[in-house]
mmCIF file of the N, C-alpha and C atoms, coordinates in Angstrom:
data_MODEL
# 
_entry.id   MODEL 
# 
loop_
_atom_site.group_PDB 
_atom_site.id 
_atom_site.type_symbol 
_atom_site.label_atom_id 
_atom_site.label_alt_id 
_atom_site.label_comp_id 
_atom_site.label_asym_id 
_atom_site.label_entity_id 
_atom_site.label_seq_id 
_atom_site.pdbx_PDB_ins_code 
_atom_site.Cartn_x 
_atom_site.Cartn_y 
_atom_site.Cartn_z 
_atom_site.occupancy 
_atom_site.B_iso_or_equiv 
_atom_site.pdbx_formal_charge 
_atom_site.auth_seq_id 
_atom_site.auth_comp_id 
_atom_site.auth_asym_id 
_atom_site.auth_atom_id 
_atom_site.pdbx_PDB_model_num 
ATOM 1   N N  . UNK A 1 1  ? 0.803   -1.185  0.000   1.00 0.00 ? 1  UNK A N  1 
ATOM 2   C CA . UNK A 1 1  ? 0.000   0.000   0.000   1.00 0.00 ? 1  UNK A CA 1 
ATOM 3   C C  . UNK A 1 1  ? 0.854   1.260   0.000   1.00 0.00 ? 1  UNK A C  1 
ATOM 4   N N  . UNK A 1 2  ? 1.722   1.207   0.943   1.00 0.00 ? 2  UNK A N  1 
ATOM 5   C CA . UNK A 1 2  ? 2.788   2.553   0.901   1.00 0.00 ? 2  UNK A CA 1 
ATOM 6   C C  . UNK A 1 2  ? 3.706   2.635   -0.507  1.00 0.00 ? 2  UNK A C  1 
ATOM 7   N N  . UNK A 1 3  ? 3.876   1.563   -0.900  1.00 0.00 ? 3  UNK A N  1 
ATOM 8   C CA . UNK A 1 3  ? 4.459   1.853   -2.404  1.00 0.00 ? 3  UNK A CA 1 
ATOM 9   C C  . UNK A 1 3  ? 3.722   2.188   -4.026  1.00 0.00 ? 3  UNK A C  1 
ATOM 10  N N  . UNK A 1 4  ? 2.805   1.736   -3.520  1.00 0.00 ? 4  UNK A N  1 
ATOM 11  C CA . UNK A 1 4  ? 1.385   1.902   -4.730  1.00 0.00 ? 4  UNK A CA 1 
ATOM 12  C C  . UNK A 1 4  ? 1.146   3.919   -4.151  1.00 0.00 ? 4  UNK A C  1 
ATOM 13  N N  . UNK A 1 5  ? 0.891   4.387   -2.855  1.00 0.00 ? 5  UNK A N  1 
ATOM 14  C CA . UNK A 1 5  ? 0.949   5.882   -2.576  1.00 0.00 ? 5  UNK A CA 1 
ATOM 15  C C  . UNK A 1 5  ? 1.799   6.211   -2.871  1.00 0.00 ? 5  UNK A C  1 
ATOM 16  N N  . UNK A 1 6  ? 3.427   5.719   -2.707  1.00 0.00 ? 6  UNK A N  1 
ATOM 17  C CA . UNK A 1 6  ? 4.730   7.105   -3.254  1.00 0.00 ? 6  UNK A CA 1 
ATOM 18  C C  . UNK A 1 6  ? 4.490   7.042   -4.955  1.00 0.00 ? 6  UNK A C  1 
ATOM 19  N N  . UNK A 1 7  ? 4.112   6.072   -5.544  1.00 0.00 ? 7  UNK A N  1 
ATOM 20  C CA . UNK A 1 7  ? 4.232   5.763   -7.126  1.00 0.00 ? 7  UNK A CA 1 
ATOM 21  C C  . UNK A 1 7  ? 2.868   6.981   -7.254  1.00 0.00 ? 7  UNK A C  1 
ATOM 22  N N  . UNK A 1 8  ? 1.843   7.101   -6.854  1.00 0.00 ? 8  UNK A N  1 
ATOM 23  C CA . UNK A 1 8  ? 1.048   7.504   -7.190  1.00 0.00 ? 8  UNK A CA 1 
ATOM 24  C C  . UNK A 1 8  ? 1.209   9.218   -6.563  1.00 0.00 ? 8  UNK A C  1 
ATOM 25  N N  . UNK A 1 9  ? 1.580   9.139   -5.757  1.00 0.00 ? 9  UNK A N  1 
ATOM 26  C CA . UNK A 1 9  ? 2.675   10.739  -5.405  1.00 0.00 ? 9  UNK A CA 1 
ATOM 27  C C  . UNK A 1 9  ? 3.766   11.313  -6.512  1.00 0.00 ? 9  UNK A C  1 
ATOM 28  N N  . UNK A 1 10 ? 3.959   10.162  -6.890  1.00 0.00 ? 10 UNK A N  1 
ATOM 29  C CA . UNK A 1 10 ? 5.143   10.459  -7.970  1.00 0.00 ? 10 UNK A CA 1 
ATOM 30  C C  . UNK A 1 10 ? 4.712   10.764  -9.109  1.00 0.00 ? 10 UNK A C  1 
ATOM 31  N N  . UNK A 1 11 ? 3.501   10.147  -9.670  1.00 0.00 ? 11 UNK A N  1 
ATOM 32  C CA . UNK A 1 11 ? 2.986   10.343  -10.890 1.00 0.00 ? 11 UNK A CA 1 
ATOM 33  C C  . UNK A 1 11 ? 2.518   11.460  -10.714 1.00 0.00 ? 11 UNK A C  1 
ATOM 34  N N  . UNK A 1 12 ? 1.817   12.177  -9.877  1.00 0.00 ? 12 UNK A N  1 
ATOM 35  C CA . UNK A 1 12 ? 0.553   13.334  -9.673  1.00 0.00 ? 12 UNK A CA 1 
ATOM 36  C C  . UNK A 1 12 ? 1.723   14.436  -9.785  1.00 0.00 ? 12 UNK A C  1 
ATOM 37  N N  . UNK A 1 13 ? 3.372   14.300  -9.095  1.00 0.00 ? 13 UNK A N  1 
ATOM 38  C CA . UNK A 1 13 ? 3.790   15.238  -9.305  1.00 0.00 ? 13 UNK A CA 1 
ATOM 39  C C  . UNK A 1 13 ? 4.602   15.350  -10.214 1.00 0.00 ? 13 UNK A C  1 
ATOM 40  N N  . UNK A 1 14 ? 5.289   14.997  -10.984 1.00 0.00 ? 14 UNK A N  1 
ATOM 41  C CA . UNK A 1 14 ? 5.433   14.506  -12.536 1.00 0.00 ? 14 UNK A CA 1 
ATOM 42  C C  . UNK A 1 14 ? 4.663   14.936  -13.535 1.00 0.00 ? 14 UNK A C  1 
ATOM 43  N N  . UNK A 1 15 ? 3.411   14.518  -13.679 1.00 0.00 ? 15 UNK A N  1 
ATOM 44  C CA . UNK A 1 15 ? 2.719   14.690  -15.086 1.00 0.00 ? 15 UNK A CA 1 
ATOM 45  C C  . UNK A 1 15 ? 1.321   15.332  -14.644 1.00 0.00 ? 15 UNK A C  1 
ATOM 46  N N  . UNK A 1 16 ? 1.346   15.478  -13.292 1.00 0.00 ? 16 UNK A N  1 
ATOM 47  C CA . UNK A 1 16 ? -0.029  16.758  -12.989 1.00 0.00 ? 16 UNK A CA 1 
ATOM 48  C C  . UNK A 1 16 ? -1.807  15.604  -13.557 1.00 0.00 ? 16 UNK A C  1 
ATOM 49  N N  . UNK A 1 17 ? -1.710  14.797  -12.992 1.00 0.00 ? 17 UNK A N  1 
ATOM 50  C CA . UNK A 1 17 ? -2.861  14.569  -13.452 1.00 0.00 ? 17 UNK A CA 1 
ATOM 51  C C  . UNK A 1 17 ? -4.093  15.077  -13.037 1.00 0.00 ? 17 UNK A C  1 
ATOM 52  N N  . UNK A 1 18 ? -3.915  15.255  -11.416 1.00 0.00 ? 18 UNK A N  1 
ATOM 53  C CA . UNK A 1 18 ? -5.053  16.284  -10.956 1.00 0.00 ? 18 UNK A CA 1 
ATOM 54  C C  . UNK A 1 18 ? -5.499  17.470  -11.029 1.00 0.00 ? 18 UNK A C  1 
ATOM 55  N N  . UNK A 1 19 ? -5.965  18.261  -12.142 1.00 0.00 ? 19 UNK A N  1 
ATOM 56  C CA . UNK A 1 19 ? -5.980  19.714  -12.415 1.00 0.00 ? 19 UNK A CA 1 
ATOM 57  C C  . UNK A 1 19 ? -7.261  20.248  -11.981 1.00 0.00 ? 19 UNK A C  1 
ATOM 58  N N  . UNK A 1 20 ? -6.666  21.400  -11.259 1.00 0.00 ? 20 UNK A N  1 
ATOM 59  C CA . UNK A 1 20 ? -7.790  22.445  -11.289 1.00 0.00 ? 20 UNK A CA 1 
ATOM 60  C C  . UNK A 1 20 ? -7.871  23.729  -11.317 1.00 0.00 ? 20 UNK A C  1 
ATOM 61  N N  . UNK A 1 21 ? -9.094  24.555  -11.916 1.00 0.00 ? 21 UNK A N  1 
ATOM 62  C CA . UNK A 1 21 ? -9.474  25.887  -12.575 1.00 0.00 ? 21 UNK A CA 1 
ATOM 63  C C  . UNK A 1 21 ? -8.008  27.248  -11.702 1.00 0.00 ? 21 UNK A C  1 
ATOM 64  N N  . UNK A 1 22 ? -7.286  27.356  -12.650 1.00 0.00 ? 22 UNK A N  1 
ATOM 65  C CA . UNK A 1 22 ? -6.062  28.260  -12.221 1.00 0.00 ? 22 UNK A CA 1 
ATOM 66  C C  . UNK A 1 22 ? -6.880  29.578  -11.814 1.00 0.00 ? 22 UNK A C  1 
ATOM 67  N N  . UNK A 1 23 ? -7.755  29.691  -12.532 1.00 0.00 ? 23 UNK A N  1 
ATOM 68  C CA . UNK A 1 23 ? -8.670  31.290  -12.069 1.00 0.00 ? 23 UNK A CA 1 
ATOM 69  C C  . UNK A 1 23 ? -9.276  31.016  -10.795 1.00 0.00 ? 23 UNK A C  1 
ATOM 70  N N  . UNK A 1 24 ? -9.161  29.974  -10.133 1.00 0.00 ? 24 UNK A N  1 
ATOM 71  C CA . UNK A 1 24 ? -9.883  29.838  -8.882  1.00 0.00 ? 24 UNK A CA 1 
ATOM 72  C C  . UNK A 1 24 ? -8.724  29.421  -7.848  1.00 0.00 ? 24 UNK A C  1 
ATOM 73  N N  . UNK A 1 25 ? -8.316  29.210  -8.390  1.00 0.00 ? 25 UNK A N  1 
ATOM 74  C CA . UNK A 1 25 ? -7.130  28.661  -7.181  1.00 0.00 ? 25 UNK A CA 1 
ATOM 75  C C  . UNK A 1 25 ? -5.646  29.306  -7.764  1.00 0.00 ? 25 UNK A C  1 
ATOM 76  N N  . UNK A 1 26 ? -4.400  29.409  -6.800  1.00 0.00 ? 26 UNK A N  1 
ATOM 77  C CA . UNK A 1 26 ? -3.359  30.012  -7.104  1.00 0.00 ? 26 UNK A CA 1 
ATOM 78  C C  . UNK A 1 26 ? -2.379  28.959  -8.219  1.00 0.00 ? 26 UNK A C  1 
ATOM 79  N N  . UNK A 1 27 ? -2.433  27.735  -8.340  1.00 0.00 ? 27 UNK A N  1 
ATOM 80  C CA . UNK A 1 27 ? -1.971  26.496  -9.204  1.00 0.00 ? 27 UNK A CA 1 
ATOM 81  C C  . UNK A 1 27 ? -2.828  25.867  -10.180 1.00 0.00 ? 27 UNK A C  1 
ATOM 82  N N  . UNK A 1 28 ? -2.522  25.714  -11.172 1.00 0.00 ? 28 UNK A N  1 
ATOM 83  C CA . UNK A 1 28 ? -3.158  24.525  -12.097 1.00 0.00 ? 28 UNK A CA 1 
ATOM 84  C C  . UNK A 1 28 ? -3.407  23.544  -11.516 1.00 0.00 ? 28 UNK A C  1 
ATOM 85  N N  . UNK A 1 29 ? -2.650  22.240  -10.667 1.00 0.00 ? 29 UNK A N  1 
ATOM 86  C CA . UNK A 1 29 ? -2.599  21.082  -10.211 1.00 0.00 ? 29 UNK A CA 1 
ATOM 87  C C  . UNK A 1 29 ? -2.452  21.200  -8.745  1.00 0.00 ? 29 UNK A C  1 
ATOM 88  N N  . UNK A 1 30 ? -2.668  19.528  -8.407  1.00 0.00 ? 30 UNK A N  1 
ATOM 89  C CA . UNK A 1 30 ? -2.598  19.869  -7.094  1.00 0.00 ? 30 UNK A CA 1 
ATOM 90  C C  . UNK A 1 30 ? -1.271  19.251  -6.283  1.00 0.00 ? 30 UNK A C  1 
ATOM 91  N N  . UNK A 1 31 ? -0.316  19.693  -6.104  1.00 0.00 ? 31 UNK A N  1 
ATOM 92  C CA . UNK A 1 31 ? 0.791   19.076  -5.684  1.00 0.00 ? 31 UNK A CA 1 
ATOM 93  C C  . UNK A 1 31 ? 0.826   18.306  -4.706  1.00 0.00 ? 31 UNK A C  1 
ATOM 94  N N  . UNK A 1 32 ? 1.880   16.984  -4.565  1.00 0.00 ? 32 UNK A N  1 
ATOM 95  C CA . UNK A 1 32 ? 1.286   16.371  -3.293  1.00 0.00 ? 32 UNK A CA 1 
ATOM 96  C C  . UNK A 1 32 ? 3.166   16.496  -2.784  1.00 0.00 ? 32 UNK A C  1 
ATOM 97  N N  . UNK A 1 33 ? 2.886   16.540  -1.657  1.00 0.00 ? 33 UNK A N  1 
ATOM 98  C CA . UNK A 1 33 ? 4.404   16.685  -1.002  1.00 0.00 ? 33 UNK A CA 1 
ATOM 99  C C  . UNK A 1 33 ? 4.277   15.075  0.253   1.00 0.00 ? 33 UNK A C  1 
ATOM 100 N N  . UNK A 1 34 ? 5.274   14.592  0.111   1.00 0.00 ? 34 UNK A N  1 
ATOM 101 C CA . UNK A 1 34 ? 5.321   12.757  0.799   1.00 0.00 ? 34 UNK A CA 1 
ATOM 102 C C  . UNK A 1 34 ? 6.493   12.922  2.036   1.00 0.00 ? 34 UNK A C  1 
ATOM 103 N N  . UNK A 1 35 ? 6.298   13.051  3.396   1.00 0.00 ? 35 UNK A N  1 
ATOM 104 C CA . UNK A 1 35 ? 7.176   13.153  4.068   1.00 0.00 ? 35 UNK A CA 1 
ATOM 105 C C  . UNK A 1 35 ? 7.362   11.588  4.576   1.00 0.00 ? 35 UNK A C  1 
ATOM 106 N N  . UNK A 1 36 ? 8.682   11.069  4.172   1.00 0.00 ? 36 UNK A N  1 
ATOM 107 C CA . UNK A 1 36 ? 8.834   9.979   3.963   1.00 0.00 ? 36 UNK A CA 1 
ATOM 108 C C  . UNK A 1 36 ? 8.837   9.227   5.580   1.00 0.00 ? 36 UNK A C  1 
ATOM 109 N N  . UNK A 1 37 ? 9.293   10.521  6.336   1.00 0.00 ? 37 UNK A N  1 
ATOM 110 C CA . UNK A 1 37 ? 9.409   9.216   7.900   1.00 0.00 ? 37 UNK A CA 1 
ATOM 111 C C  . UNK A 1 37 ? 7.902   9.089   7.907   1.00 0.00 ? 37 UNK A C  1 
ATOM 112 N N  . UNK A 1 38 ? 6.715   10.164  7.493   1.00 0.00 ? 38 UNK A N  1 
ATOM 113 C CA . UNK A 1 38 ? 5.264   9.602   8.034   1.00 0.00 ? 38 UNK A CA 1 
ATOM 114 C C  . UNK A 1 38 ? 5.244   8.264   7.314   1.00 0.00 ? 38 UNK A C  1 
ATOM 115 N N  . UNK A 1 39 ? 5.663   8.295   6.127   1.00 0.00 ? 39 UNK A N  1 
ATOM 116 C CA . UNK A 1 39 ? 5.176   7.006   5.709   1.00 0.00 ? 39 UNK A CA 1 
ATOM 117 C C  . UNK A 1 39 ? 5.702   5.880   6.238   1.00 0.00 ? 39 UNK A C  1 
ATOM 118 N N  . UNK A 1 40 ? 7.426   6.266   6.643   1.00 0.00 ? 40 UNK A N  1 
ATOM 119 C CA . UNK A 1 40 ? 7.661   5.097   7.011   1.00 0.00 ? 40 UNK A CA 1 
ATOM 120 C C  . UNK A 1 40 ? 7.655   4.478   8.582   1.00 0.00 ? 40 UNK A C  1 
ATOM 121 N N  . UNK A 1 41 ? 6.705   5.423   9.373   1.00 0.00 ? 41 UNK A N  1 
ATOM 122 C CA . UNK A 1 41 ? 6.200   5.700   10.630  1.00 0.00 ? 41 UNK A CA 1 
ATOM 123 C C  . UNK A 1 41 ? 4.670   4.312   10.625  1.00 0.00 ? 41 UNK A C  1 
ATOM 124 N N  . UNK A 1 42 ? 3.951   4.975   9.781   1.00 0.00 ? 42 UNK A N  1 
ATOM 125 C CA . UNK A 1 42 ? 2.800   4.426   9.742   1.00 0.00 ? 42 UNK A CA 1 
ATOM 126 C C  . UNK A 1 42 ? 2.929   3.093   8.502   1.00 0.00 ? 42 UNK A C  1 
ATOM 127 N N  . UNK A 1 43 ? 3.527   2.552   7.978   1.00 0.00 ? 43 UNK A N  1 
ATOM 128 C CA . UNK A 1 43 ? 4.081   1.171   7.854   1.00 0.00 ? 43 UNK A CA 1 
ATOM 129 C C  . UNK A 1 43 ? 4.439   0.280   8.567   1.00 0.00 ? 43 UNK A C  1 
ATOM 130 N N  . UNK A 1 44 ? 5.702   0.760   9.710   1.00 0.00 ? 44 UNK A N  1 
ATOM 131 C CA . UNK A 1 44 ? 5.636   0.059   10.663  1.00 0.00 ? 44 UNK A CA 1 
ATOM 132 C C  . UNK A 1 44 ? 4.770   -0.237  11.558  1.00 0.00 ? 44 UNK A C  1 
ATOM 133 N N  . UNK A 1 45 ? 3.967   0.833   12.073  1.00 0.00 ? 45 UNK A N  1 
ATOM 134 C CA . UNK A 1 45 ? 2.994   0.575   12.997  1.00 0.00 ? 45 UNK A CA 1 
ATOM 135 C C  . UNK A 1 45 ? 1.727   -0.084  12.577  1.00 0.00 ? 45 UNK A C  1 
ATOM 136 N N  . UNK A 1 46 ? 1.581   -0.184  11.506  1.00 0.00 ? 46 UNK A N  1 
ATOM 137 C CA . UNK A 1 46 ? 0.678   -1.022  10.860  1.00 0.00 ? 46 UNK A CA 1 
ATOM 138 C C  . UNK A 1 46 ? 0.888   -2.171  10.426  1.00 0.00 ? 46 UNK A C  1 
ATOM 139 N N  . UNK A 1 47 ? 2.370   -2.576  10.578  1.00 0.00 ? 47 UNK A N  1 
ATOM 140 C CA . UNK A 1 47 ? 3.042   -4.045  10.628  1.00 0.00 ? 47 UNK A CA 1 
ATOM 141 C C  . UNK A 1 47 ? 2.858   -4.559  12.114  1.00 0.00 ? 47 UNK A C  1 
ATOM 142 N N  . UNK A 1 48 ? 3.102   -3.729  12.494  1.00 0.00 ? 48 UNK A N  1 
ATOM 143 C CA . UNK A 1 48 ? 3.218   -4.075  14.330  1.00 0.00 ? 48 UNK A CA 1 
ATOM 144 C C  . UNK A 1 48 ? 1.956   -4.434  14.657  1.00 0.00 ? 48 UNK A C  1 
ATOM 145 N N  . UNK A 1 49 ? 0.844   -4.118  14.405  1.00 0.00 ? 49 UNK A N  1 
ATOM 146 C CA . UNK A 1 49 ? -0.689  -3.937  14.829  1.00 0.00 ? 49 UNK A CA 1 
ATOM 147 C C  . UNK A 1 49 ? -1.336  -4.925  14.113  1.00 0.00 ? 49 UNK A C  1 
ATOM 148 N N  . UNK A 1 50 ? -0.929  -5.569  12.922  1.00 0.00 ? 50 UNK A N  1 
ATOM 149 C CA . UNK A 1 50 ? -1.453  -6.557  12.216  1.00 0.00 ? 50 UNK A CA 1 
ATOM 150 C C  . UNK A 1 50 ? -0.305  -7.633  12.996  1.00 0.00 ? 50 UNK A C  1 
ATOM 151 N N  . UNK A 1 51 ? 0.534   -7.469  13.417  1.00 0.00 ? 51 UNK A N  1 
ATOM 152 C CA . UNK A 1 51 ? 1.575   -8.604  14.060  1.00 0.00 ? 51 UNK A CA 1 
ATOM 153 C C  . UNK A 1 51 ? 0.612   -8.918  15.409  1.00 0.00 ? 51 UNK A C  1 
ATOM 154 N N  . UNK A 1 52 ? 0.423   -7.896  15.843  1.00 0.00 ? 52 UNK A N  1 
ATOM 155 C CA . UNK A 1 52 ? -0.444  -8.151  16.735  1.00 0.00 ? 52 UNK A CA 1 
ATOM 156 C C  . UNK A 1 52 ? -1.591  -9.101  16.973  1.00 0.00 ? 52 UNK A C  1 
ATOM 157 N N  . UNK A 1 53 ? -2.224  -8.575  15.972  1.00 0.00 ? 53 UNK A N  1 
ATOM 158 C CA . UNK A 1 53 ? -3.573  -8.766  15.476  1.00 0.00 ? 53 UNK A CA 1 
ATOM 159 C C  . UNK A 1 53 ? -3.680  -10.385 15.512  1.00 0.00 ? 53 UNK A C  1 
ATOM 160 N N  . UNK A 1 54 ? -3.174  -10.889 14.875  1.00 0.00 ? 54 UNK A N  1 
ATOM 161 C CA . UNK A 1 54 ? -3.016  -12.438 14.246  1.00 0.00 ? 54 UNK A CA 1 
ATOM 162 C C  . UNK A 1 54 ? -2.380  -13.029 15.347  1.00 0.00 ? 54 UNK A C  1 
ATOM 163 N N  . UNK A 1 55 ? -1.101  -12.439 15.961  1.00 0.00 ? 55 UNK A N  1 
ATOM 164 C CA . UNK A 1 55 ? -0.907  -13.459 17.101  1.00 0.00 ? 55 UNK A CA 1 
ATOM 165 C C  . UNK A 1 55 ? -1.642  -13.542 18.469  1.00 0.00 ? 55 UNK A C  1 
ATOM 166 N N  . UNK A 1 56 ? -2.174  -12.525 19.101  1.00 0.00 ? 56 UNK A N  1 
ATOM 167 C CA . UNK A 1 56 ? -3.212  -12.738 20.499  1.00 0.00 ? 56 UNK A CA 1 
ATOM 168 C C  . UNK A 1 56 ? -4.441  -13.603 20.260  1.00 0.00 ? 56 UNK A C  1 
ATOM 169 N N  . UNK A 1 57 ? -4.856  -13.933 19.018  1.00 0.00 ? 57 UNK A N  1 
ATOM 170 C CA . UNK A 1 57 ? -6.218  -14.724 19.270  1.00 0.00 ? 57 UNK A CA 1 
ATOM 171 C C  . UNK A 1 57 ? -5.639  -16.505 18.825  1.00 0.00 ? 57 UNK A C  1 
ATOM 172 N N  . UNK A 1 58 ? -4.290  -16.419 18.282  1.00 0.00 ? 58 UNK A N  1 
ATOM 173 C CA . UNK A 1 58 ? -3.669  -17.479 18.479  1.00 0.00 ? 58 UNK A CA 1 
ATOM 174 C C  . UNK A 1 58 ? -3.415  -17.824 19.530  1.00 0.00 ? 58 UNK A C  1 
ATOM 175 N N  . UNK A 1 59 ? -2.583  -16.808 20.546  1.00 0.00 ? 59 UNK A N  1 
ATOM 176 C CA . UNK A 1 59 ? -2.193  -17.351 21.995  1.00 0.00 ? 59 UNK A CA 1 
ATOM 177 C C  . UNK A 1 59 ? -3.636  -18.077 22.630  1.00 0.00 ? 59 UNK A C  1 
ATOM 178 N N  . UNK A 1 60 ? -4.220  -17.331 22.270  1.00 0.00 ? 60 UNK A N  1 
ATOM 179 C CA . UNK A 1 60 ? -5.778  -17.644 23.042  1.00 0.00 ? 60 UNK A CA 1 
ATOM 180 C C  . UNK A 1 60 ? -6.460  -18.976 23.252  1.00 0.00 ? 60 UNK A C  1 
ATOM 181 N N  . UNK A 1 61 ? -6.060  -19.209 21.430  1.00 0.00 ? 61 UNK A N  1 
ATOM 182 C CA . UNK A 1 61 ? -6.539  -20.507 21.341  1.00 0.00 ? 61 UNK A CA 1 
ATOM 183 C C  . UNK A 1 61 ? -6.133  -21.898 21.650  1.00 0.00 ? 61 UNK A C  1 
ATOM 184 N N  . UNK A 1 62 ? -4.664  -21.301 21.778  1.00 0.00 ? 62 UNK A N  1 
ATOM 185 C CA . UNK A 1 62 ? -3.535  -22.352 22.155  1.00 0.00 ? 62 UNK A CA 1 
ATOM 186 C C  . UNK A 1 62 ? -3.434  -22.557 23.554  1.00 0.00 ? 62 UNK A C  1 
ATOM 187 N N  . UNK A 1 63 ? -4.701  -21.417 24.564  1.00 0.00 ? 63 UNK A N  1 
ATOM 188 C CA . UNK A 1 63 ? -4.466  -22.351 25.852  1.00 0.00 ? 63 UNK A CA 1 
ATOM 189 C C  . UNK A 1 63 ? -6.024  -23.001 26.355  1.00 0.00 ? 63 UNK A C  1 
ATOM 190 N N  . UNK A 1 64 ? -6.773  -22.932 25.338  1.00 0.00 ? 64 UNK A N  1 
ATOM 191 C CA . UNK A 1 64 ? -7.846  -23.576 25.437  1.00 0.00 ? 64 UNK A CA 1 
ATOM 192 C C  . UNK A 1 64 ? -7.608  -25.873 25.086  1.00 0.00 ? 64 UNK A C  1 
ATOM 193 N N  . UNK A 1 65 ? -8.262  -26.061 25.752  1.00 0.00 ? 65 UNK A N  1 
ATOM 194 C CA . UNK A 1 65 ? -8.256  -27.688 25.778  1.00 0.00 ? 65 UNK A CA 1 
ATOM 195 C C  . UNK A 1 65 ? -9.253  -28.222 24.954  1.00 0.00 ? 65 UNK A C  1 
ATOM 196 N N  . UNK A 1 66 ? -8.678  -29.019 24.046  1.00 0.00 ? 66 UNK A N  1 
ATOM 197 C CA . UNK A 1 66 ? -9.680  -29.055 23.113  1.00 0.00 ? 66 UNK A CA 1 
ATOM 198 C C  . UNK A 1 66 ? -10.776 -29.855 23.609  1.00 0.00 ? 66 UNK A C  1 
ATOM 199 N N  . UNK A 1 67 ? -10.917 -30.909 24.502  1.00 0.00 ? 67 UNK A N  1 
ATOM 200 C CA . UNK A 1 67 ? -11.922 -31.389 24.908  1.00 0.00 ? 67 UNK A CA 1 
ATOM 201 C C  . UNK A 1 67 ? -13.232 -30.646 25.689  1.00 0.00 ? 67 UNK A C  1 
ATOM 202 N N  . UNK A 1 68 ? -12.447 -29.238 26.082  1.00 0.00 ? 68 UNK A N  1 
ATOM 203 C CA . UNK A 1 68 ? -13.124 -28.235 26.023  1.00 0.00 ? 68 UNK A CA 1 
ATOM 204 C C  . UNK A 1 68 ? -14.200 -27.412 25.785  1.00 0.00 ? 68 UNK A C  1 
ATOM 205 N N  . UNK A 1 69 ? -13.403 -27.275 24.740  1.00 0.00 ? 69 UNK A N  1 
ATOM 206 C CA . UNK A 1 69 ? -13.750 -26.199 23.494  1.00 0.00 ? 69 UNK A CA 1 
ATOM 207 C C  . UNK A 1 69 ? -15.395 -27.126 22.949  1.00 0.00 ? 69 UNK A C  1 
ATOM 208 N N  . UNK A 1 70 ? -14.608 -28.548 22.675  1.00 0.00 ? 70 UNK A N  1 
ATOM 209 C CA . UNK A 1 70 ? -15.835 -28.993 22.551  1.00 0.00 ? 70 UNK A CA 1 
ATOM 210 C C  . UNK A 1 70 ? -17.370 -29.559 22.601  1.00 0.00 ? 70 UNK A C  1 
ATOM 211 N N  . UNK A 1 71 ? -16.991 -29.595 24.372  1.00 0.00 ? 71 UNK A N  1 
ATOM 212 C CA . UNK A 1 71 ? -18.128 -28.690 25.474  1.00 0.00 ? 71 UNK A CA 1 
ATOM 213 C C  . UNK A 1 71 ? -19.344 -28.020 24.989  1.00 0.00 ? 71 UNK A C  1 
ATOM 214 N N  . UNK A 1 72 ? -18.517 -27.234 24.030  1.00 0.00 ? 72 UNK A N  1 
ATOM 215 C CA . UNK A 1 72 ? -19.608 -25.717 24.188  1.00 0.00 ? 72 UNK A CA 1 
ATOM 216 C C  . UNK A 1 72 ? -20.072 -26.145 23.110  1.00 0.00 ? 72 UNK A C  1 
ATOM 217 N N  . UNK A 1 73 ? -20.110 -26.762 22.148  1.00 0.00 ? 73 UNK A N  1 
ATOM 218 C CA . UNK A 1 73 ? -20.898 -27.338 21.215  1.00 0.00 ? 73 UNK A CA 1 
ATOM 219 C C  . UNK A 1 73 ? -21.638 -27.802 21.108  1.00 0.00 ? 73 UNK A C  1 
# 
């Protein structure tokens, strides 16, 4: 996802695909400016949080007994 946004940061500021009315606004296009630690801020933490994510309902399950579990059925 963060590389599909700088490519698409890159294109918009490159070849201007987003234009708008210069008589209304001070620019033709709309420039996008990419401050790279945000991105590479919120990559990690969105690695970390999906790392997360997937391993606590594993731990979870791994201290349940399966003869248990199948109890509740």
């Amino acid at each position: 996802g963060s590389a599909l946004a700088l490519f698409l940061a890159w294109l918009q500021n490159h070849y201007k695909l987003i234009t708008v009315p210069e008589d209304v606004y001070f620019m033709d296009f709309i420039p996008v400016d990419v401050n790279l630690a945000h991105v590479g801020i919120v990559t990690i933490v969105s690695v970390i949080f999906s790392v997360i994510a997937a391993i606590w309902p594993t731990i979870r399950a791994g201290k349940i007994q399966p003869a248990k579990a199948l109890n509740y059925e």
